[in-house]
N, C-alpha and C positions, 0 to 999 in steps of 0.2 A: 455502555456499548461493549460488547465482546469481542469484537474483531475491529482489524485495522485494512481500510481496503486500499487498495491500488487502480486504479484505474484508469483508462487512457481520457489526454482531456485536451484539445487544442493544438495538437503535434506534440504534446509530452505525455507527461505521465503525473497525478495528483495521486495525494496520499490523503484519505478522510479517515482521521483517529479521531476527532468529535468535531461540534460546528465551532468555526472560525479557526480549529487546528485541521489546515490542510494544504501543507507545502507542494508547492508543484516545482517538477525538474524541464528540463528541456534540453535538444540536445540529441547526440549519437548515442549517449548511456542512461539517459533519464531513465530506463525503468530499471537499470542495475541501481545507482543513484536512491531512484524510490524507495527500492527493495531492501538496501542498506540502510537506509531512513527506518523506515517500517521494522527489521530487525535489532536494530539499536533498541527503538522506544517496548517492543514487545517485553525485551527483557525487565524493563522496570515495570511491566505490570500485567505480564501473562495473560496476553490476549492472543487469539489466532489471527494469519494474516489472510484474508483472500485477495487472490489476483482477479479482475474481472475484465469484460470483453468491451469492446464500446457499448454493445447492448445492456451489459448491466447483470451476464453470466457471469457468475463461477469458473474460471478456467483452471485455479488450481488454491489449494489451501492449505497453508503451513501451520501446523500446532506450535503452541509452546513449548513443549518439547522438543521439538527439534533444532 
C-alpha cells in the first residue's frame, strides 16, 4: 500500500494503513486524533496520507515530506 487513508465512518473518523490495521477515533477530535495517528505511523515508513470524503474522494493529501 502507499498511502494511509482517513476517512469518515460511523460518526468518527477510521484510519485504513492495511486490512485488520484500522483504528477508529470518535468523539469532537476524532479526525485531529486520526490525523496524528496517520502521522506518527507515516513516519516509520513514508507513505502519503489521504484525507477522504464519505464518498470515497480525495479531499486533501499530505506527502512524506511534509
Amino acid at each position: 500500500m502507499t498511502a494511509i487513508d482517513l476517512k469518515p465512518h460511523r460518526g468518527g473518523w477510521k484510519v485504513f494503513e492495511a486490512p485488520g490495521v484500522e483504528p477508529f477515533f470518535i468523539g469532537a477530535t476524532a479526525k485531529d486524533q486520526a490525523l496524528g495517528y496517520a502521522k506518527h505511523r507515516q513516519r516509520s515508513n513514508s507513505r502519503s496520507i489521504r484525507i477522504l470524503d464519505s464518498t470515497g474522494s480525495i479531499i486533501e493529501s499530505i506527502d512524506p515530506s511534509t
